[in-house]
C-alpha positions as CSV (number, residue, x, y, z in Angstrom):
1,X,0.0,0.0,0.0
2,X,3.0,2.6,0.6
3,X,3.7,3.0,-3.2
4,X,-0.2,3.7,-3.9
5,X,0.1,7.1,-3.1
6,X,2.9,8.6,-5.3
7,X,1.2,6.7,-7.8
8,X,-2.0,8.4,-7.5
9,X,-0.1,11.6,-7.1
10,X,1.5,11.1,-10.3
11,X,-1.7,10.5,-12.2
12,X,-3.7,13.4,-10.9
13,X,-0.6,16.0,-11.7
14,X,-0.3,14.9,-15.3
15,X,-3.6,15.5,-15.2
16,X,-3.9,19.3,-14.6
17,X,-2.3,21.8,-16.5
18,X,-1.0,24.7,-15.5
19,X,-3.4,27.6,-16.9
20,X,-6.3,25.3,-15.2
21,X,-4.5,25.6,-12.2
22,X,-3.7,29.7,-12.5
23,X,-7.2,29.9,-12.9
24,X,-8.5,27.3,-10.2
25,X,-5.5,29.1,-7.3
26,X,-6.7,32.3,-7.6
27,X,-3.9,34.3,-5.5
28,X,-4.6,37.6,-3.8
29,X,-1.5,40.3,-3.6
30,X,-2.6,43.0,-1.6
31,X,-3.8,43.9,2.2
32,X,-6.1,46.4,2.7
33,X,-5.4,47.4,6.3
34,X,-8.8,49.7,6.3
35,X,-10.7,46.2,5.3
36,X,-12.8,44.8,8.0
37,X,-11.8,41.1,7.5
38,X,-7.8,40.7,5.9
39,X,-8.3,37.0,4.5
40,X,-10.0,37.3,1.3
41,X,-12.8,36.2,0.5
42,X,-12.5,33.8,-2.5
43,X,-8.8,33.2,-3.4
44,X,-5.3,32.0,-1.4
45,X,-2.5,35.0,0.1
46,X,0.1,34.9,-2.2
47,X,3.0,34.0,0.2
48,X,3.9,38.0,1.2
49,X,0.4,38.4,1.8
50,X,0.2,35.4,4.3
51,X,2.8,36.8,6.3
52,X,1.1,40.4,6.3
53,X,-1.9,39.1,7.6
54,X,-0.5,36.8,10.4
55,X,1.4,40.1,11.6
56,X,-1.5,42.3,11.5
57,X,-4.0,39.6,13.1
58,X,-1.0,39.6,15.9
59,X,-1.0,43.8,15.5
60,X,-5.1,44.3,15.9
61,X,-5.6,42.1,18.7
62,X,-2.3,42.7,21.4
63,X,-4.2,41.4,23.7
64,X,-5.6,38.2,22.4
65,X,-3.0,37.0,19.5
66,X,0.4,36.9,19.8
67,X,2.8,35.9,16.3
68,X,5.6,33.5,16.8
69,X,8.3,32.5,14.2
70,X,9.3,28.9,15.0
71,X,12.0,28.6,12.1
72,X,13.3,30.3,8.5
73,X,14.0,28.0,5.8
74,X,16.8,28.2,3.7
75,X,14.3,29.7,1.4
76,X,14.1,32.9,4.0
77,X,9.9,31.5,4.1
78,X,9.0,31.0,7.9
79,X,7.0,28.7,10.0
80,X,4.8,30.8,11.5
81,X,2.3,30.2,14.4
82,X,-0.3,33.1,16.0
83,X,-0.7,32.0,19.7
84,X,-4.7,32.8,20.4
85,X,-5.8,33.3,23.9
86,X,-7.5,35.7,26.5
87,X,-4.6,37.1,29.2
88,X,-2.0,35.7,26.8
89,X,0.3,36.2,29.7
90,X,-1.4,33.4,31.8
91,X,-2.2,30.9,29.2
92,X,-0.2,28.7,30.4
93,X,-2.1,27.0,32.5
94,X,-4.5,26.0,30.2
95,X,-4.9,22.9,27.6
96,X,-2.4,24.0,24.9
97,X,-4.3,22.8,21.3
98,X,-2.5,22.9,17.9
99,X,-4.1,23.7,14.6
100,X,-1.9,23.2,11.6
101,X,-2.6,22.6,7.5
102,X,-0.9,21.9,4.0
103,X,2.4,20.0,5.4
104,X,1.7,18.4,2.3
105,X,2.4,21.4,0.4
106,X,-0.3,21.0,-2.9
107,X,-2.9,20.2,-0.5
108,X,-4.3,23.8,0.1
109,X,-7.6,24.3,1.5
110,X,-6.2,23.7,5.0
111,X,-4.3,27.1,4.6
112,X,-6.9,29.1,3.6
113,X,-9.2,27.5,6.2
114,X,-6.8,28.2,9.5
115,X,-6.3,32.2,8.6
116,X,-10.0,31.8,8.5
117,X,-10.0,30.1,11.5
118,X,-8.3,33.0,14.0
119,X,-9.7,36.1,12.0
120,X,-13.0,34.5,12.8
121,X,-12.3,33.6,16.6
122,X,-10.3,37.2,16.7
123,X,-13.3,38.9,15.9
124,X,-15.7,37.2,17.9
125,X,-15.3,33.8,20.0
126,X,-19.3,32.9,21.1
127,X,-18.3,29.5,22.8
128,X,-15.7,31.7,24.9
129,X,-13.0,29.1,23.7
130,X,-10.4,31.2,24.1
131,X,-10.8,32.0,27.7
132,X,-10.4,28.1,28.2
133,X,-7.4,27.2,25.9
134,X,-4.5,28.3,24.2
135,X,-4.6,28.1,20.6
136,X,-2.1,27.5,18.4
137,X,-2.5,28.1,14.5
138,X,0.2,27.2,11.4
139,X,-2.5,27.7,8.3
140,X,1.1,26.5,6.3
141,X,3.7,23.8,7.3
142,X,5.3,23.7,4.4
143,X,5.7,26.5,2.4
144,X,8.4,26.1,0.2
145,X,6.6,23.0,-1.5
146,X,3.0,25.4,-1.6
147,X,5.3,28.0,-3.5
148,X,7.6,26.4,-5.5
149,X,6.7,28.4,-8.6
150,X,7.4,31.8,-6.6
151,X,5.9,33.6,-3.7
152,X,3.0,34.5,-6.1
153,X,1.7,31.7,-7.7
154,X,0.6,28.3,-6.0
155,X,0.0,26.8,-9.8
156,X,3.5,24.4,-8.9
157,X,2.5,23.5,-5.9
158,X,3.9,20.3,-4.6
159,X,3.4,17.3,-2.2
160,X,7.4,17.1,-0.5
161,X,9.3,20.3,0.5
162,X,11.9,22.0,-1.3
163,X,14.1,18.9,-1.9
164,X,11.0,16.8,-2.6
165,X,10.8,14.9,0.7
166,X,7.2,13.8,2.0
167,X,7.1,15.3,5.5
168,X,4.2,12.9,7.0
169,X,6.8,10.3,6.1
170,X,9.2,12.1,7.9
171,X,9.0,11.6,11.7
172,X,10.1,9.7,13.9
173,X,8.0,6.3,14.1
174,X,7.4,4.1,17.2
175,X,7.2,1.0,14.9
176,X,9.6,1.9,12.3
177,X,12.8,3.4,14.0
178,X,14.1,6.8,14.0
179,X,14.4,7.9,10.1
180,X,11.3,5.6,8.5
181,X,11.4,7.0,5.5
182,X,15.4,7.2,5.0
183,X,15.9,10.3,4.8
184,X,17.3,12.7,7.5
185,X,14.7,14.7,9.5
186,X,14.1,17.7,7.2
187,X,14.2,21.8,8.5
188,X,10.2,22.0,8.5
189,X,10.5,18.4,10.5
190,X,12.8,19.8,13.3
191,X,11.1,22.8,13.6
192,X,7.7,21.0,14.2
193,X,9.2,18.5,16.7
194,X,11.3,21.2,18.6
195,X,7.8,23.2,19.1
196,X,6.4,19.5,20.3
197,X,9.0,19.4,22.8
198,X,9.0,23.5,24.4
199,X,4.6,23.6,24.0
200,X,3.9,20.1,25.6
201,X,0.1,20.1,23.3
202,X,-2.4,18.5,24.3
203,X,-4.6,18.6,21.7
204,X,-3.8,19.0,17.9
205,X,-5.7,18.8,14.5
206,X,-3.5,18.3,11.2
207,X,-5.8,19.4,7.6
208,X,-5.0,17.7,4.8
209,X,-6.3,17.1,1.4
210,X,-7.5,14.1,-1.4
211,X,-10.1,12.7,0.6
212,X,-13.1,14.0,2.9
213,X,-12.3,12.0,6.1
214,X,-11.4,12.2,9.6
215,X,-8.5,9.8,10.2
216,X,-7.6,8.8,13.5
217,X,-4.3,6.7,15.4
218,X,-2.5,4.9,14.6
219,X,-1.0,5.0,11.0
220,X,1.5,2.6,11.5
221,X,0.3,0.0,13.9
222,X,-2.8,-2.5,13.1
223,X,-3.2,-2.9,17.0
224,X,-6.4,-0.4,18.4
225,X,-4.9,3.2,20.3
226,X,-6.4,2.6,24.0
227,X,-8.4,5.6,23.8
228,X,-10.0,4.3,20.1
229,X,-13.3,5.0,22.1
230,X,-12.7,8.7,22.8
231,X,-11.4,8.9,18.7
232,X,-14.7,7.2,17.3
233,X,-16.8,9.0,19.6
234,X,-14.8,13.0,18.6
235,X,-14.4,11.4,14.5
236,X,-18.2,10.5,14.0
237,X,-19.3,14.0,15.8
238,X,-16.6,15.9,13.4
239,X,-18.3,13.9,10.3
240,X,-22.0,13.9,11.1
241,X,-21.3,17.9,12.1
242,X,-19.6,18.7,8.4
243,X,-22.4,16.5,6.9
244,X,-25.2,18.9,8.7
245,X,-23.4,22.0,7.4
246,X,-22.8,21.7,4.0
247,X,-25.0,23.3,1.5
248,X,-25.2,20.1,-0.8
249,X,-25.4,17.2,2.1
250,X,-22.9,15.2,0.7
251,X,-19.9,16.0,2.0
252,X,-17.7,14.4,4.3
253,X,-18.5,10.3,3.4
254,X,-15.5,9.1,2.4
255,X,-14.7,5.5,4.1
256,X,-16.9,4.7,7.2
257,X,-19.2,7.9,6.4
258,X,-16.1,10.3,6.7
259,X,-14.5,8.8,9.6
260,X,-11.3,6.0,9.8
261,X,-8.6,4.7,11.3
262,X,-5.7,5.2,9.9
263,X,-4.0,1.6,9.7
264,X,-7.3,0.6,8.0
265,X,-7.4,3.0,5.6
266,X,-3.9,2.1,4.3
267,X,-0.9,2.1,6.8
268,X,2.2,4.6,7.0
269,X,5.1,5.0,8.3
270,X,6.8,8.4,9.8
271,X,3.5,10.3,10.3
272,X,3.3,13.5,12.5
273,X,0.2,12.0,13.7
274,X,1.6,9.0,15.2
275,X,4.6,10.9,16.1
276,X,2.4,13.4,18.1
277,X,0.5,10.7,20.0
278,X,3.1,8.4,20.9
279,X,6.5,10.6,21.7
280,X,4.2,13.5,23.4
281,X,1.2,11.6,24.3
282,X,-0.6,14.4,22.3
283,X,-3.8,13.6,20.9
284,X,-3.6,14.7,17.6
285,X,-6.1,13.8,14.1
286,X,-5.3,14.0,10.9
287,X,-8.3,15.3,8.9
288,X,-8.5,15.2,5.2
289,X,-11.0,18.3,4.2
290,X,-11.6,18.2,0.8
291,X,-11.4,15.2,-2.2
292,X,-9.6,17.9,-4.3
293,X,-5.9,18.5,-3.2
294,X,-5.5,21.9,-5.3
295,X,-9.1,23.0,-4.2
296,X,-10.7,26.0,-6.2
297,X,-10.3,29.2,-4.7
298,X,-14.0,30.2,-5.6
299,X,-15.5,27.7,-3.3
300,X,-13.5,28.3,-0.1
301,X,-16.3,30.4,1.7
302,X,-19.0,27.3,1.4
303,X,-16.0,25.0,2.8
304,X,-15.7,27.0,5.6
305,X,-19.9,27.4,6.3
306,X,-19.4,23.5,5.9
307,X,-16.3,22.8,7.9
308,X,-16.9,25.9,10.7
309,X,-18.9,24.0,13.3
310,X,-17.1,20.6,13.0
311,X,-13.9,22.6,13.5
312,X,-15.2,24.3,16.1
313,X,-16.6,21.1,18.3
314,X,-13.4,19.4,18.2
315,X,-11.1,22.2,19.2
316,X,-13.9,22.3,22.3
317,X,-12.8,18.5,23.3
318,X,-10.0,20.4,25.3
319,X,-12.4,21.6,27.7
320,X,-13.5,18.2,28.1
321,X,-12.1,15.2,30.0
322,X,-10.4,15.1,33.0
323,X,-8.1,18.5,33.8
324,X,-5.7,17.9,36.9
325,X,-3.3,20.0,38.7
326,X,-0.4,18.0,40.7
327,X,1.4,19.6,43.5
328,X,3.4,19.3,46.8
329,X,1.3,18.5,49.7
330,X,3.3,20.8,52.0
331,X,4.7,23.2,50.0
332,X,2.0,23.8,47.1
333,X,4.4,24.0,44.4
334,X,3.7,21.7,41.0
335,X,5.0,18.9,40.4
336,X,5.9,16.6,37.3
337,X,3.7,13.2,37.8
338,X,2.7,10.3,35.7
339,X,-0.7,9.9,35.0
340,X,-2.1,6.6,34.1
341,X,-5.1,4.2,34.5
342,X,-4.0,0.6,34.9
343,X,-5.4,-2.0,32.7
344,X,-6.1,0.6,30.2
345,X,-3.3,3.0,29.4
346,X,-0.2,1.1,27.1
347,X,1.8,2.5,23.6
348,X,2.2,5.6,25.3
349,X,-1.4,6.8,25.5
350,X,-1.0,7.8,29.8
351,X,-0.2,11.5,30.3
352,X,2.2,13.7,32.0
353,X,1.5,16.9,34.3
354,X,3.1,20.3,32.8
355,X,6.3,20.9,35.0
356,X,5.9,24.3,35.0
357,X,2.0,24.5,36.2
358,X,1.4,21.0,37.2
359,X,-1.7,20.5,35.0
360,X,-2.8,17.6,32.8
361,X,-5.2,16.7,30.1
362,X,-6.8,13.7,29.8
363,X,-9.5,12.9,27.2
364,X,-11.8,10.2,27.9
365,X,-15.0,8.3,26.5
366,X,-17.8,8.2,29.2
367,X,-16.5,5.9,31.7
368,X,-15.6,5.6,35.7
369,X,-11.4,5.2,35.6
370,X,-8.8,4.6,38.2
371,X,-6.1,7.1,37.8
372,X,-2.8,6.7,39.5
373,X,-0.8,9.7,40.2
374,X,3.1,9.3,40.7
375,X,6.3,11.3,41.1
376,X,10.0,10.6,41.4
377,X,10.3,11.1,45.6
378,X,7.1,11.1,46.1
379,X,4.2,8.4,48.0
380,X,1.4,7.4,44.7
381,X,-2.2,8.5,44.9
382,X,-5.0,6.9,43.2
383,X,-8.2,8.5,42.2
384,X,-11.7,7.5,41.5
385,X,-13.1,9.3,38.8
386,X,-16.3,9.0,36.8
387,X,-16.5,10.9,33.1
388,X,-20.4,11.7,31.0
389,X,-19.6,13.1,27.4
390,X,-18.7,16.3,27.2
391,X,-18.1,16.3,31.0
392,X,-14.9,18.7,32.4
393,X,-13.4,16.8,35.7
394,X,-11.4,19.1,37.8
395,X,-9.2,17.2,40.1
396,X,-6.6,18.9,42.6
397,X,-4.0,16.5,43.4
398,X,-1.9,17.2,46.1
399,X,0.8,13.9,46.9
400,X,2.7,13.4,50.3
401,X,6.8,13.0,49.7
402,X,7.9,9.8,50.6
403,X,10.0,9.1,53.5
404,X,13.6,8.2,53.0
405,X,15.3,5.0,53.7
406,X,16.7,5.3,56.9
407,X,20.8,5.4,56.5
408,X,22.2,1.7,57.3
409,X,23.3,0.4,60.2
410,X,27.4,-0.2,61.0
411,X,28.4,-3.5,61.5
């Protein structure tokens, strides 16, 4: 199955010429700072005009959107990220949730969508979402393969990166060792796993594009993720939600009526998704948005009316679950635990409280579960605790330091 997707690449580029695709890309140039909404309406940012809009999202709203450049290509194109939040400064403490799109750099909709995205929740958030998480948002992963032909045009847009490297084949893999895919880890790889590392996520979505479907862990192993409850539960909501929305009620059916998991729709190796999940316990999807990869610029605004409230619903999952906070019995301060339910939790799926805040995540299908709460130096709690569906749990954790040995006796 591994070769079936160049191959079907390969086919549908010979297939499309390069006026069609002018045409179907429409790219816009200019910002018009006096405009009351700086994404337009009905074509991509050309590349300069991306970058103008993610700085003067960050400039118009100091207080709620903060622009962070996570690397520079040898291109000079950047991976940037706009950190949304109420009280930036004590976000922190809060589930940290990724968004990210077109890693696969000819799959476009996802780009357009995720500018979409924080405009809209910059102008008005009705759920109050952002008082409740922090938000991360990369609307492009992998720019140099989106702009190959030149910072205006997406017409030669391509799957790999600039030295034509497939970068959901690219990470690290808990079944297939350290470089799957044989190559080394590329710039836009690195960049993506160092921000992994320093953010700690607990939530993450990852758009993509050639089919209409919400995939879910793992890619690479046939065995079941122990949370594949939770997954179908958030996957069939995100599916039946896009199904509702859309103007002609027939989108989002690929496969089991738009949902799958990703080992049974065709197994991979290297994918951030798996990487995410199983070397930061993250619980990130990847969600294929539209059956066309180069999707026309003309019908972006009825994908987002379609796409809006499913979106929406699953970024909300981080209010869900089980929310923690682990600390010193005597002294208060957080702690670093292990969180894990016995008889459940394997492959990585327990969680770890934030070192920093002691808080945790943990997202859970309705259930009663037996959480055990550990720390190096520290006596092990166990707690009780009993989860409905879209149910918050707000446990304070406070563990007792264990004593030490007493020193041996001389002989």
């Amino acid at each position: 199955m591994k070769w079936l997707t160049p191959v079907l690449l390969l086919l549908f580029l010979g297939s499309f010429s390069p006026v069609q695709a002018q045409d179907e890309l429409r790219v816009s140039t200019y910002l018009d700072r006096k405009a009351a909404t700086l994404v337009p309406e009905a074509a991509y940012p050309s590349y300069d005009l991306y970058e103008d809009i993610m700085f003067e999202l960050a400039r118009r709203y100091p207080d709620r959107c903060r622009i962070e450049i996570w690397g520079t290509l040898a291109s000079g194109r950047r991976i940037l990220v706009l950190k949304l939040a109420d009280n930036l400064s004590r976000s922190r403490n809060r589930p940290q949730v990724l968004c990210t799109a077109t890693m696969h750099g000819d799959e476009l909709a996802g780009y357009w969508m995720l500018l979409r995205l924080a405009e809209s929740l910059l102008q008005e958030d009705p759920r109050g979402l952002l008082s409740e998480v922090a938000l991360f948002i990369n609307p492009l992963a992998n720019p140099d393969g989106a702009f190959r032909a030149g910072n205006r045009s997406l017409a030669g847009a391509q799957r790999g990166n600039a030295d034509g490297v497939d970068l959901n084949r690219n990470y690290p893999d808990p079944d297939d060792g350290r470089y799957p895919d044989g190559n080394d880890h590329q710039p836009e790889t690195r960049i993506f796993m160092r921000a992994a590392e320093t953010h700690g996520f607990d939530l993450a979505i990852n758009f993509h594009g050639g089919a209409e479907l919400f995939n879910y862990p793992w890619d690479t192993f046939r065995t079941r993720h122990p949370d594949t409850e939770w997954w179908r539960t958030v996957s069939r909501e995100f599916a039946q939600t896009a199904q509702q929305d859309s103007r002609l009620g027939d989108y989002f059916k690929d496969r089991a009526n738009g949902t799958t998991n990703g080992h049974d729709w065709y197994p991979i190796s290297g994918s951030r998704q798996d990487y995410m999940n199983y070397y930061h316990r993250t619980r990130e999807a990847t969600v294929e948005i539209t059956n066309a990869k180069r999707f026309p610029a003309r019908d972006l605004p009825n994908l987002w009316e379609s796409l809006r409230g499913a979106l929406l619903n699953y970024l909300d999952e981080a209010r869900y679950g089980i929310h923690g906070i682990v600390t010193d019995q005597v002294t208060g301060l957080p702690l670093r635990a292990h969180i894990t339910i016995p008889g459940h939790d394997e492959m990585q799926s327990s969680v770890y409280s934030e070192r920093i805040t002691g808080d945790f995540y943990r997202y859970l299908a309705p259930g009663t579960y037996r959480l055990v709460v550990s720390a190096t130096g520290y006596r092990s709690r166990t707690v009780i605790v009993s989860l409905r569906d879209k149910q918050r749990r707000e446990l304070q954790i406070a563990l007792e330091r264990a004593p030490l040995d007493p020193p041996a006796r001389k002989k």
